[in-house]
ZASERO-518809 format. One record per residue (C-alpha): x negated, y negated, z negated; residue number from 1; residue in one letter. Coordinates in nm, 3 decimals, padded with zeros to 5 digits, m for minus. Each point is the difference from the previous one (the first is absolute). Last residue first. Example, Ala and Ser with C-alpha at 12.3 -4.5 7.8 and 13.67 -1.06 7.14 Angstrom:
BEGIN
@x->m01.367; y->00.106; z->m00.714; i->2; aa->S
@x->00.137; y->00.344; z->m00.066; i->1; aa->A
END
This chain:
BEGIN
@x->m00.237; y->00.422; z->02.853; i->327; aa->X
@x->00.192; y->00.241; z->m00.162; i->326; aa->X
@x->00.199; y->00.190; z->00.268; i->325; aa->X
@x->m00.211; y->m00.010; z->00.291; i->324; aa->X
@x->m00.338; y->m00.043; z->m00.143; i->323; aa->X
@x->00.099; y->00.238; z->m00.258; i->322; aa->X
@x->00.117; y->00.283; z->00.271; i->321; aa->X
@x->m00.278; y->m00.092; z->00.253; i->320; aa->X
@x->m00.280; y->00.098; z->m00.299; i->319; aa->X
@x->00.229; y->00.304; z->m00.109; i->318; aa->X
@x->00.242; y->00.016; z->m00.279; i->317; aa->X
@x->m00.083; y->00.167; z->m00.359; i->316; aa->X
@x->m00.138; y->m00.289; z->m00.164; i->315; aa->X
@x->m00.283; y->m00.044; z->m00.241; i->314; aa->X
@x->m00.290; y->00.055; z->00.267; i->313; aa->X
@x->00.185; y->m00.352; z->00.181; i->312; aa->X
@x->m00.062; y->m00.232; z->m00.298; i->311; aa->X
@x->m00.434; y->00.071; z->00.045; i->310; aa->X
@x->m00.114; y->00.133; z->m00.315; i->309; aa->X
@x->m00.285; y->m00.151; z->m00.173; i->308; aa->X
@x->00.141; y->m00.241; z->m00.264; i->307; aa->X
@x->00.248; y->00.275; z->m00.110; i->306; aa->X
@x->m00.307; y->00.193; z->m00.161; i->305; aa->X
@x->m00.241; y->00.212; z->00.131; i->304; aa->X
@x->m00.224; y->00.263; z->m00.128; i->303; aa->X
@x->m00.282; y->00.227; z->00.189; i->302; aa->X
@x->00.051; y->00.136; z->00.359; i->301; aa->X
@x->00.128; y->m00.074; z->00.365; i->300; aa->X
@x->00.023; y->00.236; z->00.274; i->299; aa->X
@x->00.331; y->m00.099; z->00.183; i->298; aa->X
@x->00.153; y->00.282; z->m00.084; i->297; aa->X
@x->m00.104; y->m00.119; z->m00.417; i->296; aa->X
@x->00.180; y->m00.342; z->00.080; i->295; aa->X
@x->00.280; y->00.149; z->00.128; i->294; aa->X
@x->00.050; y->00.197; z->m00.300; i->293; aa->X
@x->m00.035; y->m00.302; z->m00.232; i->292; aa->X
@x->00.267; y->m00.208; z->00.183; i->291; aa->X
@x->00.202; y->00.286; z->m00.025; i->290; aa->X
@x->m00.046; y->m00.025; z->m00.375; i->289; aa->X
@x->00.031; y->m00.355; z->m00.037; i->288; aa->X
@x->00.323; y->m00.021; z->00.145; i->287; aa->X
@x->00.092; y->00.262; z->m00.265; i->286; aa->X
@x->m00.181; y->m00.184; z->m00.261; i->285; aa->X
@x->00.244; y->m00.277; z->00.060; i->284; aa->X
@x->00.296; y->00.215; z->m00.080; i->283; aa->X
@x->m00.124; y->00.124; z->m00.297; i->282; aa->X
@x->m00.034; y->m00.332; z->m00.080; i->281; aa->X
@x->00.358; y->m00.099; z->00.060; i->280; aa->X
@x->00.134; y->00.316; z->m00.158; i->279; aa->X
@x->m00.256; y->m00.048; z->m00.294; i->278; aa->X
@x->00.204; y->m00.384; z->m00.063; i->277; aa->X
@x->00.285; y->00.107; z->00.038; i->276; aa->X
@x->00.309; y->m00.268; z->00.031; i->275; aa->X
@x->m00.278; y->m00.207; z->00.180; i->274; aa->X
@x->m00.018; y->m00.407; z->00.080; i->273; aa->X
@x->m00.266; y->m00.111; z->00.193; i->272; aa->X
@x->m00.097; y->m00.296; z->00.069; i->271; aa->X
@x->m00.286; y->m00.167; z->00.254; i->270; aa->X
@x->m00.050; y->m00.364; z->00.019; i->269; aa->X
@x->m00.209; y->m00.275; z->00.215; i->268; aa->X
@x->00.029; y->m00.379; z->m00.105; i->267; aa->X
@x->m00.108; y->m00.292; z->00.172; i->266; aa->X
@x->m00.123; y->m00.334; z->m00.052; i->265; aa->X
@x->m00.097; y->m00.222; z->00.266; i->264; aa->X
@x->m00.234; y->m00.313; z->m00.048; i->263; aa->X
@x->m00.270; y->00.159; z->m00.120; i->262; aa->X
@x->m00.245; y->m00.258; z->00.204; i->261; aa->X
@x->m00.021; y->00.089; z->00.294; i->260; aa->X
@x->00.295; y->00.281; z->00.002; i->259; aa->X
@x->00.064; y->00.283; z->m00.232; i->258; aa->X
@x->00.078; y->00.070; z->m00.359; i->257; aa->X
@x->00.030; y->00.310; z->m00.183; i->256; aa->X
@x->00.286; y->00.136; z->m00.222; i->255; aa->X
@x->m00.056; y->00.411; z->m00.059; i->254; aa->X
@x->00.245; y->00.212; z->m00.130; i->253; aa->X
@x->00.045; y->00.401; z->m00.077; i->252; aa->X
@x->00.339; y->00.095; z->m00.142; i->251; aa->X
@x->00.106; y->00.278; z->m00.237; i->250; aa->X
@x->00.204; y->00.316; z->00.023; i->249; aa->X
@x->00.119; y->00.282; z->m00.299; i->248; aa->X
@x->00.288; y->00.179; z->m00.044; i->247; aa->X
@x->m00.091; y->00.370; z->m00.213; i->246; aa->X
@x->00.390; y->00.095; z->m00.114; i->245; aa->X
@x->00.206; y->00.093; z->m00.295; i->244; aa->X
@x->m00.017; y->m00.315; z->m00.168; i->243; aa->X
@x->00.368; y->m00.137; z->m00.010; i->242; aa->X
@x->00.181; y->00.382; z->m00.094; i->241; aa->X
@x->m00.299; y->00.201; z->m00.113; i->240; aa->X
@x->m00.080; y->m00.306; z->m00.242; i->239; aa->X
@x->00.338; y->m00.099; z->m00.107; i->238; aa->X
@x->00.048; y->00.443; z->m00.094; i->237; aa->X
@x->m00.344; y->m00.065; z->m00.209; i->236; aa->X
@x->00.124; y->m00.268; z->m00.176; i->235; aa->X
@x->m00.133; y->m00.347; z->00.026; i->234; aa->X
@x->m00.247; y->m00.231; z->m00.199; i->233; aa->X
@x->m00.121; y->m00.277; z->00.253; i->232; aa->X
@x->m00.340; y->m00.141; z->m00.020; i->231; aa->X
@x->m00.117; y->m00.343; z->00.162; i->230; aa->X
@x->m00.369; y->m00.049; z->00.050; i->229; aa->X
@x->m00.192; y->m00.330; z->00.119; i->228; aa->X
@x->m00.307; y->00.125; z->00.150; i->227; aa->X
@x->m00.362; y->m00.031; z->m00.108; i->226; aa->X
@x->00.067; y->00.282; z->m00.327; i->225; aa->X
@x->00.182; y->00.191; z->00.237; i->224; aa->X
@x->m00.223; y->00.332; z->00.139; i->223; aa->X
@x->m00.334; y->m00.123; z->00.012; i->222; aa->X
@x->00.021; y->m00.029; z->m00.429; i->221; aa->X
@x->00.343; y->00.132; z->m00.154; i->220; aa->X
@x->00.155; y->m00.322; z->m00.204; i->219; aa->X
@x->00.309; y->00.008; z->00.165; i->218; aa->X
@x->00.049; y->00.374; z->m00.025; i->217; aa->X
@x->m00.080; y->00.057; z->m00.319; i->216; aa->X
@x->00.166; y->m00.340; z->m00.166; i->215; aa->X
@x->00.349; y->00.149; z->00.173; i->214; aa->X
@x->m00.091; y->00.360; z->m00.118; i->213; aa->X
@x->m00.090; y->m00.166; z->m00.401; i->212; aa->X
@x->00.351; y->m00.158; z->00.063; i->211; aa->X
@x->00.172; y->00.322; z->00.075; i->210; aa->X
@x->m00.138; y->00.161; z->m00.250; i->209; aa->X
@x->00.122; y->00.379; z->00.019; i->208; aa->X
@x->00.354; y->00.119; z->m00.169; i->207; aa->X
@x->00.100; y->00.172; z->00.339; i->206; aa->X
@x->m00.284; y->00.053; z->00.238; i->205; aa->X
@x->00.025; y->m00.312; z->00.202; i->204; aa->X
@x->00.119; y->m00.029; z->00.402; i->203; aa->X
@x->m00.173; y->m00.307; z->00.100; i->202; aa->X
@x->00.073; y->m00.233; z->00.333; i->201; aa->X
@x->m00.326; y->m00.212; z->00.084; i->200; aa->X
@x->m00.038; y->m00.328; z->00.200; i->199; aa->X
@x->m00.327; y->m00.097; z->00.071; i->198; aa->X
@x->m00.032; y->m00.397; z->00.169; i->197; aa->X
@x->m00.233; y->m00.065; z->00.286; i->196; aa->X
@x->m00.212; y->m00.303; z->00.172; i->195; aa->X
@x->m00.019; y->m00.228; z->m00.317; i->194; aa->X
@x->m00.124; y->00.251; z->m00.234; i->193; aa->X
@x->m00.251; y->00.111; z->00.264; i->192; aa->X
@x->m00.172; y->m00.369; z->00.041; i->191; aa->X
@x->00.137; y->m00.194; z->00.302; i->190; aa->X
@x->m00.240; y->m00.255; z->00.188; i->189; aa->X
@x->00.289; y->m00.165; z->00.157; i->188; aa->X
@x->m00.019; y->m00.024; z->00.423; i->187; aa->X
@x->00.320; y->m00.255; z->00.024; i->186; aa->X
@x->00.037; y->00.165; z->00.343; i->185; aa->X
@x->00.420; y->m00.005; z->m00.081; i->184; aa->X
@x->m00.010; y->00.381; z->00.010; i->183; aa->X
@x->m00.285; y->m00.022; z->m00.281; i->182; aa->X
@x->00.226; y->m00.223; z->m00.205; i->181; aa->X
@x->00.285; y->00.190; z->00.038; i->180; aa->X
@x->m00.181; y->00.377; z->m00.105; i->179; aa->X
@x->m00.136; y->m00.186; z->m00.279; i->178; aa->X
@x->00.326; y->m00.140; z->m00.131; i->177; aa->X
@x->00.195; y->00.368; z->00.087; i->176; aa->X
@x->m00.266; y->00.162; z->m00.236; i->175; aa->X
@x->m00.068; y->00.370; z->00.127; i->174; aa->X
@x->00.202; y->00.281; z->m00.174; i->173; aa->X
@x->m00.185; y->00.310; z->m00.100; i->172; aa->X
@x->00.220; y->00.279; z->m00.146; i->171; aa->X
@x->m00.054; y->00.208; z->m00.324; i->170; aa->X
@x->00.211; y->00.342; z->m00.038; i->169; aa->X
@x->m00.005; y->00.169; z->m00.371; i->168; aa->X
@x->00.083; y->00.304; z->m00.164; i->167; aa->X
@x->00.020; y->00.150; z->m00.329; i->166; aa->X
@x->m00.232; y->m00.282; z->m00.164; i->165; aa->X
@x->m00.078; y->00.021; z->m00.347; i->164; aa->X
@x->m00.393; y->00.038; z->m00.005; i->163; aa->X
@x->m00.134; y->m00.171; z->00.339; i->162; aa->X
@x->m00.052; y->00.265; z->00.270; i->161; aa->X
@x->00.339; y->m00.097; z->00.213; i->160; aa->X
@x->m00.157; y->m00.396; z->m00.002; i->159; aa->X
@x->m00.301; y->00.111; z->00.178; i->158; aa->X
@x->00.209; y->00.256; z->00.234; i->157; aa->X
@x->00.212; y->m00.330; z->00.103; i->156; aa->X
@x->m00.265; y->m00.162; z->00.065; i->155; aa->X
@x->m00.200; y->00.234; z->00.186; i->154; aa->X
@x->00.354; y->00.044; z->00.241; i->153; aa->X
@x->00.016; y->m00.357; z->00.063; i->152; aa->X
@x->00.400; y->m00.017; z->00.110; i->151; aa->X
@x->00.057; y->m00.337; z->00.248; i->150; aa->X
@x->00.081; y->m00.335; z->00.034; i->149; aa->X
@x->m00.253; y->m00.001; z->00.088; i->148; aa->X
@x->m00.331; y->m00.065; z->00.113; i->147; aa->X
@x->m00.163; y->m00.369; z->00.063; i->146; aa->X
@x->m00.340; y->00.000; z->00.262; i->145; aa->X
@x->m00.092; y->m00.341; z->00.031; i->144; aa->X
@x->m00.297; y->m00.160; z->00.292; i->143; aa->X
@x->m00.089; y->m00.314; z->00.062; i->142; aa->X
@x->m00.047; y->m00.210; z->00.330; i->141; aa->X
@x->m00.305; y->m00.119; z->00.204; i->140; aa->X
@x->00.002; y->00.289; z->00.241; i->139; aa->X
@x->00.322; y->00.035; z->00.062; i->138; aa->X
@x->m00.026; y->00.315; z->00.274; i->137; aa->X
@x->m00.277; y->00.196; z->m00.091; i->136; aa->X
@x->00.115; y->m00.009; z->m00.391; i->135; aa->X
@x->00.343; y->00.044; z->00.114; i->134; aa->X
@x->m00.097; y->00.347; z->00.183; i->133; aa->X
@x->m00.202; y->00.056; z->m00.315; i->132; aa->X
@x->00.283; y->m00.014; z->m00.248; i->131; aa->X
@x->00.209; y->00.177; z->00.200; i->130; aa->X
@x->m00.165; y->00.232; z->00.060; i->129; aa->X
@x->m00.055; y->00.084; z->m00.350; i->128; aa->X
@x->00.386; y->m00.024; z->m00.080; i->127; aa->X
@x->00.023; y->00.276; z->00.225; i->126; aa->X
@x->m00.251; y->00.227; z->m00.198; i->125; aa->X
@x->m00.102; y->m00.071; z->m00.344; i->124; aa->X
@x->00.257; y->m00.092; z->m00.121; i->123; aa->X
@x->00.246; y->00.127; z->00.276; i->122; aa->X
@x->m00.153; y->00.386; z->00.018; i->121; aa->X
@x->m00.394; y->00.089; z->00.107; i->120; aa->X
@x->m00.277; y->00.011; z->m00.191; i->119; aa->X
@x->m00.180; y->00.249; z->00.131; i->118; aa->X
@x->m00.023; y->00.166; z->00.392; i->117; aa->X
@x->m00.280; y->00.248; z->00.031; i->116; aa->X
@x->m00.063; y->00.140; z->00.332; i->115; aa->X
@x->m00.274; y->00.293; z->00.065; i->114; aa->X
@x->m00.277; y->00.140; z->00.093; i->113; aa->X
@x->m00.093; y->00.172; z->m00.373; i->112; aa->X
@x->m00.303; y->m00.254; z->m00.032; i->111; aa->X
@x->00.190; y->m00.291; z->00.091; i->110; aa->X
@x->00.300; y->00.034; z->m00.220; i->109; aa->X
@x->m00.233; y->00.084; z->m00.327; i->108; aa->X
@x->m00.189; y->m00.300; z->00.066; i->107; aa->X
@x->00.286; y->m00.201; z->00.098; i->106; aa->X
@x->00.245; y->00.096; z->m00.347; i->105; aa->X
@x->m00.330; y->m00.081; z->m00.243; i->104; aa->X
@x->00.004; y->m00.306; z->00.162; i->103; aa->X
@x->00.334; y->m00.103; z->00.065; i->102; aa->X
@x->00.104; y->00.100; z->m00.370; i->101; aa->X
@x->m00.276; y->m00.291; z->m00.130; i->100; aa->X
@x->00.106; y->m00.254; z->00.246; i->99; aa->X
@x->00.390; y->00.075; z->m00.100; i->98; aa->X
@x->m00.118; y->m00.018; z->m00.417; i->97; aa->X
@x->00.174; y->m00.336; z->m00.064; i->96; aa->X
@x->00.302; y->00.008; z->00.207; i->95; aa->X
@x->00.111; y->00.352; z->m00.183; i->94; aa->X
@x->00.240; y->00.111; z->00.284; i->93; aa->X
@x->m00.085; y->00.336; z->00.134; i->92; aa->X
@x->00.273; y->00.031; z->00.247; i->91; aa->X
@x->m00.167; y->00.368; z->00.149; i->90; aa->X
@x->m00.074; y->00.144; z->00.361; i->89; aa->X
@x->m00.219; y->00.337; z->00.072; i->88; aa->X
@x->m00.144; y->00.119; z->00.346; i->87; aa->X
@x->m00.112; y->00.321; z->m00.173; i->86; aa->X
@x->m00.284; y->00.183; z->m00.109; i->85; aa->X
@x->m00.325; y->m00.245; z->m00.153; i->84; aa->X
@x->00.318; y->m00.260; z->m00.062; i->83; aa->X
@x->00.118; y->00.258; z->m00.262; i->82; aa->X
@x->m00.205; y->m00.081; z->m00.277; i->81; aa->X
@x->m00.028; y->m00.397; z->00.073; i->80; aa->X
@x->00.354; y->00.010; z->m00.032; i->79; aa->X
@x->00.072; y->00.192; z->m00.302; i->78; aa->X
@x->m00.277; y->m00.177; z->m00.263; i->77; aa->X
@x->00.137; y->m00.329; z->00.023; i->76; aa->X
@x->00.318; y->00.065; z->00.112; i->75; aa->X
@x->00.074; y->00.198; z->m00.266; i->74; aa->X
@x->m00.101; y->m00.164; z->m00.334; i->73; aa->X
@x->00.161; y->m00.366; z->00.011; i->72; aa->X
@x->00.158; y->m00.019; z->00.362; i->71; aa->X
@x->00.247; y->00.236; z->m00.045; i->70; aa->X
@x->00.050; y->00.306; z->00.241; i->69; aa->X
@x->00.148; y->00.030; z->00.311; i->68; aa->X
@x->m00.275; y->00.071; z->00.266; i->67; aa->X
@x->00.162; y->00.065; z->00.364; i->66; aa->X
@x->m00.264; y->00.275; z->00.191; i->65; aa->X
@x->00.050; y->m00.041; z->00.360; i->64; aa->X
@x->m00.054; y->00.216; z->00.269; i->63; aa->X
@x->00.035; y->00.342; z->m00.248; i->62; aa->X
@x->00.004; y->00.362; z->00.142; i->61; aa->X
@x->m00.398; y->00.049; z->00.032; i->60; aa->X
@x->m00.070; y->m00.095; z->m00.406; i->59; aa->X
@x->00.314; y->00.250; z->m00.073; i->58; aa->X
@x->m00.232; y->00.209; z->m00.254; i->57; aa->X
@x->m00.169; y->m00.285; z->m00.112; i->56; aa->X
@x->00.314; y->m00.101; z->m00.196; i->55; aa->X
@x->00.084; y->00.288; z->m00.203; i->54; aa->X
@x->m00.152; y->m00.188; z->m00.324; i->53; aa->X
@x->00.286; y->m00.235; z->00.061; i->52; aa->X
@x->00.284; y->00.291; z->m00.065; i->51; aa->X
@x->00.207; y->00.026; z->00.281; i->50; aa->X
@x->00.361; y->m00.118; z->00.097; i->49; aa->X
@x->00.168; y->00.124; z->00.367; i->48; aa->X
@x->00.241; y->m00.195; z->00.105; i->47; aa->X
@x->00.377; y->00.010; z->m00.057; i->46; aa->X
@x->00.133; y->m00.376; z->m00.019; i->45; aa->X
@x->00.010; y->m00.221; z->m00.316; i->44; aa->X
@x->m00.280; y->00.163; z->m00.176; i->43; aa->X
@x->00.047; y->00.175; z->m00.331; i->42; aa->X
@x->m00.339; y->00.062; z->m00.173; i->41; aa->X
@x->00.064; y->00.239; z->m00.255; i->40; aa->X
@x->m00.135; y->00.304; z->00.197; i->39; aa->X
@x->m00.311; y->m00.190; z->00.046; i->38; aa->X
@x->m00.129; y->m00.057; z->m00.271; i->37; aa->X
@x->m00.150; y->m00.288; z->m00.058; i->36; aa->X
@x->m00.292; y->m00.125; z->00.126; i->35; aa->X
@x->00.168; y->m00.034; z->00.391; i->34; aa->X
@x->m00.029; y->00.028; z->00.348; i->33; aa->X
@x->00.304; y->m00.050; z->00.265; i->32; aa->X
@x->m00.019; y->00.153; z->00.340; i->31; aa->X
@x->00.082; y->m00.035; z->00.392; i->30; aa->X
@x->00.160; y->m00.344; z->m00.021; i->29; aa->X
@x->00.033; y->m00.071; z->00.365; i->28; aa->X
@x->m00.020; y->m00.300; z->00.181; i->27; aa->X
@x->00.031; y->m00.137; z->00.376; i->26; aa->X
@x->00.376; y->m00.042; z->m00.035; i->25; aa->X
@x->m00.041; y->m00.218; z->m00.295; i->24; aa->X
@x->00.298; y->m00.048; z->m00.218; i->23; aa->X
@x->00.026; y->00.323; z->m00.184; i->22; aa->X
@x->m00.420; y->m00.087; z->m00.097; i->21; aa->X
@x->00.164; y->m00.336; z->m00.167; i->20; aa->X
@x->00.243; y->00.244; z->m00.258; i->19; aa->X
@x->m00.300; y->00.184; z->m00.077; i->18; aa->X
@x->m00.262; y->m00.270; z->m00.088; i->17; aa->X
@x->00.306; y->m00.158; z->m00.227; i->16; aa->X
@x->m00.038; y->00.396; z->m00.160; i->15; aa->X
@x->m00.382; y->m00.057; z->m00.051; i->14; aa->X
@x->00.029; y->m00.344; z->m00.112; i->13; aa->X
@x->00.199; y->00.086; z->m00.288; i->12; aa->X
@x->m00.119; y->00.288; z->m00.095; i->11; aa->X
@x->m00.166; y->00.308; z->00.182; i->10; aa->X
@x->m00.371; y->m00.012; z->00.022; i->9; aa->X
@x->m00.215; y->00.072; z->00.305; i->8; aa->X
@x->00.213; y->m00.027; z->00.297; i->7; aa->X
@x->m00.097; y->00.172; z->00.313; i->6; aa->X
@x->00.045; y->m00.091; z->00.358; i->5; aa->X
@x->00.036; y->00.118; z->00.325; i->4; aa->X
@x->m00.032; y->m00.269; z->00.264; i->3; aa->X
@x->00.240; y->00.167; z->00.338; i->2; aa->X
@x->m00.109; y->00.161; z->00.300; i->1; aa->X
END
């Protein structure tokens, strides 16, 4: 019998979380739910599209519900809700306020019976493994997470809202010096300016400031006032032409030092380089999700996170099969 699933929330995320259900056999997309309305949702295969308030009704025909709103005002609020119901997954991905989300997201979880999977994507997510299976490993070594170059989508929405702007895509590039001297086990203490560079590509209203934009943007506070900012003025036509896409990737690092006396250096690093970045998350919250189902058969309850699934509840193969093939 195969996972159904539901998707709550239909954008970006929620049509890469389509595409990856096509490529697991075990899977089935059995509904989407959305706040808008529904008739004007077009999905990119024919399944059936309800209203969110409608989605009690299906509580009994849902495995897995797949959360796909944003982490500022949804997530918060929609996970917790729904973990009393459903088996529910989200990429929450404000660092800062994880312990907070796990909490409210474990009680709920735990008294409804069920599995609650948060936070989970490639930042956080994959590149949080990473990070603590090289923590375990090096233990006397230093840890740097650099992003890029990629699309920030907040960014680029902070720069769209600024007086003037038509349209706007910002992209994170990390600092090829750093990046060198943290390959080479130099271990730098790095501040944020010298880790990552902001690179943004304007479309201006016609006749607006473009120098007031330019001392906007580089002066915004937690956005790129502690990075050094380039800004491009393009047309809208150079923008849909060179900018059209979400790429995004990164690369998590740690140097550490082995042998009697720290004689040994070593480094261990994971990449990844994505043409989409919500295709490639969606993606990993598909794992996730069957991972999250299996869990639930098995009995389990309350919220996890990447750090406490076992690598073999993510794939579809059997025990023999990944020993086999994998191993």
């Amino acid at each position: 019998m195969k996972i159904r699933v539901a998707i709550m929330g239909y954008g970006n995320l929620g049509r890469g979380i389509q595409c990856a259900l096509r490529q697991n056999d075990d899977m089935e997309l059995v509904a989407v739910f959305t706040r808008r309305d529904p008739s004007t949702v077009k999905v990119l295969e024919e399944i059936p599209v309800y209203s969110a308030d409608k989605l009690m009704e299906m509580k009994d025909a849902i495995d897995v519900l797949m959360l796909c709103g944003g982490s500022a005002t949804d997530l918060p609020k929609q996970t917790a809700e729904y973990a009393k119901y459903f088996n529910v997954i989200d990429s929450f991905d404000t660092h800062a306020r994880i312990p907070e989300h796990f909490a409210a997201v474990d009680k709920a979880a735990s008294e409804g019976g069920k599995v609650a999977m948060i936070s989970v994507g490639w930042d956080p997510g994959m590149f949080s493994l990473n990070r603590l299976y090289a923590n375990a490993i090096l233990r006397d070594g230093k840890d740097y997470t650099f992003w890029g170059k990629g699309v920030s989508q907040g960014h680029s929405d902070a720069i769209r809202r600024i007086p003037g702007v038509r349209n706007a895509k910002q992209y994170t590039v990390p600092v090829e010096s750093a990046l060198d001297a943290v390959r080479r086990c130099e271990n730098p203490e790095l501040t944020t300016r010298e880790k990552h560079t902001r690179e943004c590509f304007v479309v201006a209203e016609e006749g607006a400031d473009k120098a007031w934009i330019e001392n906007e943007i580089k002066t915004m506070p937690n956005y790129f006032a502690d990075y050094d900012t380039t800004v491009h003025f393009i047309t809208e036509e150079e923008l849909q032409r060179d900018h059209a896409g979400i790429p995004h990737g990164g690369m998590v690092i740690r140097s550490g030092k082995t042998g009697m006396n720290g004689e040994n250096q070593h480094v261990i690093e994971y990449s990844l380089k994505l043409d989409s970045n919500p295709e490639f998350t969606a993606c990993v919250l598909t794992a996730y999700a069957r991972a999250v189902y299996r869990m639930y058969t098995e009995g389990m309850k309350g919220c996890k996170t990447v750090f406490d699934v076992a690598p073999a509840y993510l794939s579809p193969m059997t025990a023999e099969e990944l020993r086999k093939s994998l191993l």
